[in-house]
C-alpha positions as CSV (number, residue, x, y, z in Angstrom):
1,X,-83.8,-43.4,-224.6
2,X,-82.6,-46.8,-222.7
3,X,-85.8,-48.6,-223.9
4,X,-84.5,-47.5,-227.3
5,X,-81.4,-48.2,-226.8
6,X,-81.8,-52.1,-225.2
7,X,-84.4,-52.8,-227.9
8,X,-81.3,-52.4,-230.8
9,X,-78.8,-53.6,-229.0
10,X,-80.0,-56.7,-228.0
11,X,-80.5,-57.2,-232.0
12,X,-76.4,-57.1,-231.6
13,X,-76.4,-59.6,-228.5
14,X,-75.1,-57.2,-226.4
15,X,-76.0,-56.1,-223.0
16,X,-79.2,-54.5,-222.4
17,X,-79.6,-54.4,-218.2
18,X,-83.4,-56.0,-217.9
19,X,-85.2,-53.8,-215.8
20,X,-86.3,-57.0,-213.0
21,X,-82.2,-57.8,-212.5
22,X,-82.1,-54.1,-211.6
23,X,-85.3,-54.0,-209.6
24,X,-84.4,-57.3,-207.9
25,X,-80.3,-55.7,-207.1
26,X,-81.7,-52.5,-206.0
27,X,-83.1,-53.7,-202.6
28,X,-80.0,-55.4,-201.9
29,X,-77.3,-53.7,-203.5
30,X,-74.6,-52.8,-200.7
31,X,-72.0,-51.4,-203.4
32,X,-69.1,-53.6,-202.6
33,X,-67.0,-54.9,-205.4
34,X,-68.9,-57.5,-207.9
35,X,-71.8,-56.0,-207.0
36,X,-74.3,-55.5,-209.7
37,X,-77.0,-53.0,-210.2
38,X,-78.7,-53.0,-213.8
39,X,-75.5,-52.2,-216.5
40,X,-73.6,-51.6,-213.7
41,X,-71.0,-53.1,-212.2
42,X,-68.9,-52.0,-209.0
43,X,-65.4,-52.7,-210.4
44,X,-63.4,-50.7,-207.4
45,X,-64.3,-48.9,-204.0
46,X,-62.7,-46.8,-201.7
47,X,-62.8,-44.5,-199.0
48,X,-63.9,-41.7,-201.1
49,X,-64.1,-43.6,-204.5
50,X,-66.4,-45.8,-206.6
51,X,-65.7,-47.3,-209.9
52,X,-68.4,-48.7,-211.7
53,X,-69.0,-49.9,-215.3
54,X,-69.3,-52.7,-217.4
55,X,-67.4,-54.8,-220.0
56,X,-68.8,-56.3,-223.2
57,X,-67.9,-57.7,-226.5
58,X,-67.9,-54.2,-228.1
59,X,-66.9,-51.6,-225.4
60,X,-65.6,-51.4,-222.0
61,X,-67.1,-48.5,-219.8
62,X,-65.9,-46.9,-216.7
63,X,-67.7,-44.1,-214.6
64,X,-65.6,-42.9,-211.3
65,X,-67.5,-40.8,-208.5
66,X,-65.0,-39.1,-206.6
67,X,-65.9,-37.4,-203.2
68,X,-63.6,-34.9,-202.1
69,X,-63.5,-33.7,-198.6
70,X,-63.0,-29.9,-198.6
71,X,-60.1,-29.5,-196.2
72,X,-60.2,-25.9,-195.8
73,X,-62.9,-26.3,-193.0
74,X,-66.1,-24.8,-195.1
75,X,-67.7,-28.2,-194.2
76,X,-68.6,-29.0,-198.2
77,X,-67.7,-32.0,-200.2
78,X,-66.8,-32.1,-203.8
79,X,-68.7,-34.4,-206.2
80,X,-66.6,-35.4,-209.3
81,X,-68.4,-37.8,-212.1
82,X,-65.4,-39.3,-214.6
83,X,-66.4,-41.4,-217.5
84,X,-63.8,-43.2,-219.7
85,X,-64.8,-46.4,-222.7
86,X,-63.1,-48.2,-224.4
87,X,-63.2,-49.2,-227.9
88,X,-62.8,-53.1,-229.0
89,X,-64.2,-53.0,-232.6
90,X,-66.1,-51.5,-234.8
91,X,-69.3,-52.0,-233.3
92,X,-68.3,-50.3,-230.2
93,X,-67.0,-46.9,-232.2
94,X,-70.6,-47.6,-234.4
95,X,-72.6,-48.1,-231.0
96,X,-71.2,-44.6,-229.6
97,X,-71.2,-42.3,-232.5
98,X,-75.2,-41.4,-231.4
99,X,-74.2,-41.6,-227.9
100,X,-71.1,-39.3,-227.7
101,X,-73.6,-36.0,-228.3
102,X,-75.6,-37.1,-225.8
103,X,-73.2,-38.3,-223.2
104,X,-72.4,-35.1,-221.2
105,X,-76.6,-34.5,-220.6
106,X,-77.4,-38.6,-220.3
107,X,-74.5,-39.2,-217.7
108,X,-75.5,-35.9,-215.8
109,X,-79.2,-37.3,-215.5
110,X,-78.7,-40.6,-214.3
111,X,-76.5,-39.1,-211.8
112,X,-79.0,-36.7,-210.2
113,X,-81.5,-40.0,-210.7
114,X,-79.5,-41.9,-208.6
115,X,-79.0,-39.1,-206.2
116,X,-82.5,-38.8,-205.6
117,X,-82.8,-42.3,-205.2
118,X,-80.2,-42.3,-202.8
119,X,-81.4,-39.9,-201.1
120,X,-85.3,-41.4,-200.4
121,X,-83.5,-44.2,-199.2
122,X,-81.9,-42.4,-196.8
123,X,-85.1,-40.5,-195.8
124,X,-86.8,-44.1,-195.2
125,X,-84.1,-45.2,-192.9
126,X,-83.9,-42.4,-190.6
């Protein structure tokens, strides 16, 4: 769906991610603030926080991943995934009409994607 997605939208001149700027960022991406990873960018981090996103001419995009310690002892965390955008013109409302029915299974995915990812990483520095 991205392929599809990058291939119209950089008709527009808008953003598309290329897959080497992510390839390249992915060794190397520490995920401090102006960091970049394909569309992303890391706009805020804190202890338990990351905000990430992107601006461009027809949207603004936020996605939050919130980890909450469980204080009640049981020794599990909480995993919260926020999205917000925000419109700048037509384009941008035109550009997420298809999206929007898609948006609560595509977020979802690239979520547990990056998970995984996160996780083989982790396995091959132990």
């Amino acid at each position: 769906m991205f392929a599809f997605r990058n291939k119209i939208i950089g008709l527009f001149g808008l953003k598309t991610g290329s897959e080497g700027e992510k390839q390249h960022t992915e060794k190397s991406f520490e995920c401090e603030v102006g960091e970049c990873t394909g569309l992303f960018k890391v706009f805020d981090k804190t202890s338990n926080e990351i905000v990430l996103g992107e601006d461009d001419k027809h949207l603004d995009f936020r996605v939050s991943i919130l980890v909450d310690k469980n204080k009640k002892g049981i020794n599990k965390n909480s995993l919260t995934l926020s999205t917000t955008v925000k419109f700048h013109n037509w384009l941008g409302v035109l550009y997420f009409l298809p999206v929007r029915p898609f948006h609560k299974l595509i977020v979802p995915a690239m979520f547990k994607n990056m998970i995984g990812q996160l996780e083989k990483k982790k396995l091959h520095t132990v």
